[in-house]
C-alpha positions as CSV (number, residue, x, y, z in Angstrom):
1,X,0.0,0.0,0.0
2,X,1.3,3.6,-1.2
3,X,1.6,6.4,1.5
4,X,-1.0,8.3,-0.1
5,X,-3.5,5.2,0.5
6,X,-2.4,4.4,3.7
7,X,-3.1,8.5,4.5
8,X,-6.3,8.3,3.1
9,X,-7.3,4.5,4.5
10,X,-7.0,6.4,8.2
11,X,-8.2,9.6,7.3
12,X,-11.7,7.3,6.8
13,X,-10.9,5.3,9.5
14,X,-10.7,8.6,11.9
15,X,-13.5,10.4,10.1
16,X,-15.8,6.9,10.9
17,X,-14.7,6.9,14.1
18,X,-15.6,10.6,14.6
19,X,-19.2,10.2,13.5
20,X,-19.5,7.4,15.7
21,X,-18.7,8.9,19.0
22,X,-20.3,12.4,17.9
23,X,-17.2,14.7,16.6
24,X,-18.1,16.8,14.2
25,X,-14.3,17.6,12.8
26,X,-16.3,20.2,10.2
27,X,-17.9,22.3,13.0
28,X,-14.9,22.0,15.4
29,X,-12.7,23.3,12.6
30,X,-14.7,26.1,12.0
31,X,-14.9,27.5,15.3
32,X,-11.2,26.5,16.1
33,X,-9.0,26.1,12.8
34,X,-6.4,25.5,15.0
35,X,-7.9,22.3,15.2
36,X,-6.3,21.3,11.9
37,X,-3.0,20.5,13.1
38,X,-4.5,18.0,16.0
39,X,-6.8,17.0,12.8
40,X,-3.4,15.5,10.9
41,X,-1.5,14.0,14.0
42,X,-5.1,11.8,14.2
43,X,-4.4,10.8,11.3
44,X,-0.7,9.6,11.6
45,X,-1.2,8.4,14.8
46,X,-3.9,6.1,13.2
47,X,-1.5,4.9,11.0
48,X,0.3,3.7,13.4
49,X,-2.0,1.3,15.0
50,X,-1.7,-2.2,15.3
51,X,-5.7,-2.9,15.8
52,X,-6.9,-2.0,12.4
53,X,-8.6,-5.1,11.7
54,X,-10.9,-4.9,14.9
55,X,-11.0,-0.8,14.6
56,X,-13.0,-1.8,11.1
57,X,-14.9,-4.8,12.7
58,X,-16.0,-2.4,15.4
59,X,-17.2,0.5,13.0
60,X,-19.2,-1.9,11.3
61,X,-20.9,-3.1,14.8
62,X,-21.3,0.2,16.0
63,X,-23.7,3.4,14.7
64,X,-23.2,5.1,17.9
65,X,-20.8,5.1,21.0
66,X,-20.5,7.1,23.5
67,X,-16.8,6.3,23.4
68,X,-14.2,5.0,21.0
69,X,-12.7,1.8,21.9
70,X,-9.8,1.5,24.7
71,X,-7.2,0.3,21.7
72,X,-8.0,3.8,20.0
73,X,-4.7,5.6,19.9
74,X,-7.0,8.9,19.4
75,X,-9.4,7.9,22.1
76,X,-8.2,10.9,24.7
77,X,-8.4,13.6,21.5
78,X,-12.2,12.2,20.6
79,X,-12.8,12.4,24.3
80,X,-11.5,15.6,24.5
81,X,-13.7,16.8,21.7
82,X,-16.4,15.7,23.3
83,X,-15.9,17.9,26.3
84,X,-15.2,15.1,28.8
């Protein structure tokens, strides 16, 4: 798999995993563009997990959580986004 894939593979991965757990990266990004940077490092940081196979398992078992799971190497940004 190219780097460009592999970028865009977790890009939908995190985005996924957004809608599940209720962040909405659009509206946080308009009201804090800064947000853009922490945006990215999701992504790379999701490329770095070793739980991809049970990340996509789980997004196809879950329509909404109130939490992404413990494995989730963007599980304290997500939580943070969601003001807890």
């Amino acid at each position: 798999m190219g780097l460009f894939d592999k970028l865009n593979k977790h890009s939908d991965l995190v985005g996924e995993m957004s809608d599940r757990v209720g962040v909405d990266w659009e509206k946080a990004l308009q009201q804090r563009p800064e947000l853009a940077e922490q945006y990215r490092s999701a992504v790379l940081k999701c490329t770095q997990c070793r739980d991809v196979g049970a990340c996509q398992g789980w997004l196809k078992t879950h329509d909404h959580a109130d939490d992404a799971p413990d494995y989730c190497k963007n599980q304290g940004l997500f939580a943070e986004l969601q003001g807890k």
